[in-house]
N, C-alpha and C positions, 0 to 999 in steps of 0.2 A: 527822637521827638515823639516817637507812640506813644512812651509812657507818658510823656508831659499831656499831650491830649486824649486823653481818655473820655470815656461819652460823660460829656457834664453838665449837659441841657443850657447854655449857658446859649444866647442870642445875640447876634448883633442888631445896634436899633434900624441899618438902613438894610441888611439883608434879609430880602421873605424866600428862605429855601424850603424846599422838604426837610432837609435835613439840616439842622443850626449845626449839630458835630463837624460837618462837613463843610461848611462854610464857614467855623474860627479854626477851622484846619486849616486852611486853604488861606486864608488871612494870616494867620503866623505863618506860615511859610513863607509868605510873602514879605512880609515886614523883619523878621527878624535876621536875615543874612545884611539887611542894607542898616540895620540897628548896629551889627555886631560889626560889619566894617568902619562905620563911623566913628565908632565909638576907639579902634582900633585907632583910627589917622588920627581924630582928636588926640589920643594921648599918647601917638609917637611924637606930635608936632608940641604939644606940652614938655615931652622930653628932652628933644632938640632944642627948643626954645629958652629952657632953663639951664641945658649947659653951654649952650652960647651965650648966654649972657654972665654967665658961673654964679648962680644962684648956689646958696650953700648948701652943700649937700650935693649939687648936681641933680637934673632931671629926676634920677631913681630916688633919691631921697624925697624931691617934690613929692612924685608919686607915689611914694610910702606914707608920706607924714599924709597925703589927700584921703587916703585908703583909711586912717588909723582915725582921723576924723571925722571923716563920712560913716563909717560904724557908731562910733561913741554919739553921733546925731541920731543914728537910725535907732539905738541902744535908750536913748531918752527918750524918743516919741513914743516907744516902746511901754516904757515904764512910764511914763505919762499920761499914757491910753490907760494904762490899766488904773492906775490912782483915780483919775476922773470916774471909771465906773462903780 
């Protein structure tokens, strides 16, 4: 996580530290283990859910075809952001 935080002058609006580096340090660290678990149960329970029910494909195809769609969305904004400019 060093490399991801490097000094980037970057402020949050409700912290007044000395140092801003060190308080969006200290703030991702915080927030991203309880993101990264979430995110985890979400989409075991997504998994489960889809092959208890025997959605085609089963859970891992859900989550494949989610994966392959969520790109091709992020893939458009993308190319859309830049057309508008």
């Amino acid at each position: 996580m060093a490399d991801l935080l490097g000094p980037t002058q970057v402020t949050l609006a409700t912290v007044t530290a000395s140092n801003p580096d060190e308080a969006l340090r200290k703030e991702v660290q915080r927030l991203v283990p309880a993101a990264s678990i979430l995110g985890g149960l979400i989409m075991g329970c997504m998994y489960v859910v889809s092959d208890v029910f025997g959605v085609i494909g089963g859970g891992q195809g859900t989550l494949i075809i989610t994966s392959i769609l969520y790109g091709g969305y992020e893939m458009w904004l993308k190319e859309a952001k830049a057309y508008l400019r």
